[in-house]
C-alpha positions in Angstrom: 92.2 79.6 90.8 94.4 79.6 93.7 94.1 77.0 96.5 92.9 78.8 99.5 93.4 78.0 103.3 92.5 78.9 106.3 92.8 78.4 110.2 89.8 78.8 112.0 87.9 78.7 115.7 84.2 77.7 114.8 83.3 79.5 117.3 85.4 83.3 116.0 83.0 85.6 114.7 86.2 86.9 112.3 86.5 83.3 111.1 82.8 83.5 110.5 83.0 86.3 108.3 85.8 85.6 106.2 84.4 82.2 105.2 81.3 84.6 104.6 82.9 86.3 101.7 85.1 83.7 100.5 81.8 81.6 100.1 80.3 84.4 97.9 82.9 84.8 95.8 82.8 80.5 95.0 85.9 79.8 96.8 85.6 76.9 98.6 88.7 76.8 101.0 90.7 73.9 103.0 89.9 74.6 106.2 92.0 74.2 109.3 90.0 73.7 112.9 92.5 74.7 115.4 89.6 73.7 117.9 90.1 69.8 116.3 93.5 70.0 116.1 94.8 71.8 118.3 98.5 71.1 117.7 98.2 72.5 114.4 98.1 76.2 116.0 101.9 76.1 116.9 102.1 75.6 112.6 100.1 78.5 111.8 102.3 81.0 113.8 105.3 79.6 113.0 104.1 80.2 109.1 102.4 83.0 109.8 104.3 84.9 113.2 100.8 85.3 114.4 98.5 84.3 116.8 94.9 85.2 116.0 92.7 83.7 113.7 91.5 83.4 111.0 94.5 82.9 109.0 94.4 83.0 105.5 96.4 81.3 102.5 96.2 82.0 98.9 98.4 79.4 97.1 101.1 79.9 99.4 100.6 83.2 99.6 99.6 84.5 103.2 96.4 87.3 103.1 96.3 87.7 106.8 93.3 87.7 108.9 89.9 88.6 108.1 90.3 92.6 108.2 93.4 92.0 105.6 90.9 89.7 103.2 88.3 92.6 103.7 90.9 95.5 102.5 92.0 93.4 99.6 91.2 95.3 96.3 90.4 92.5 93.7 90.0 89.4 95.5 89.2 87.6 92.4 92.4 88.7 90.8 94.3 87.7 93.3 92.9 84.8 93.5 93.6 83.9 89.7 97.4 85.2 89.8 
């Protein structure tokens, strides 16, 4: 299975969510707190070109947010790619 990572706000409702469903499918991801480290955000939109979070990783592979995990047909395949 695919590493997966994500940049979260505790406190985002969308972060929330998507750690929700990655939680039921066993995934137990690296988690980035851009509230604890705060420089870290500049990272995640130079990766990513975005600004919002969550931000999500699949190998090196980048999902999106947590609407773009959400649309994803076959999250366990893609997981095991």
């Amino acid at each position: 299975m695919k590493k997966v990572t994500i940049y979260i706000k505790p406190a985002c409702p969308f972060c929330k969510k998507a750690l929700v469903v990655l939680k039921r499918l066993g995934v137990e991801p690296r988690i980035i707190d851009l509230t604890a480290q705060p420089t870290l955000k500049q990272e995640m939109v130079t990766i990513t070109g975005r600004t919002s979070v969550p931000q999500i990783f699949f190998g090196n592979e980048h999902i999106g947010g947590c609407d773009d995990l959400l649309r994803l047909k076959n999250i366990e395949e893609k997981l095991n790619e």
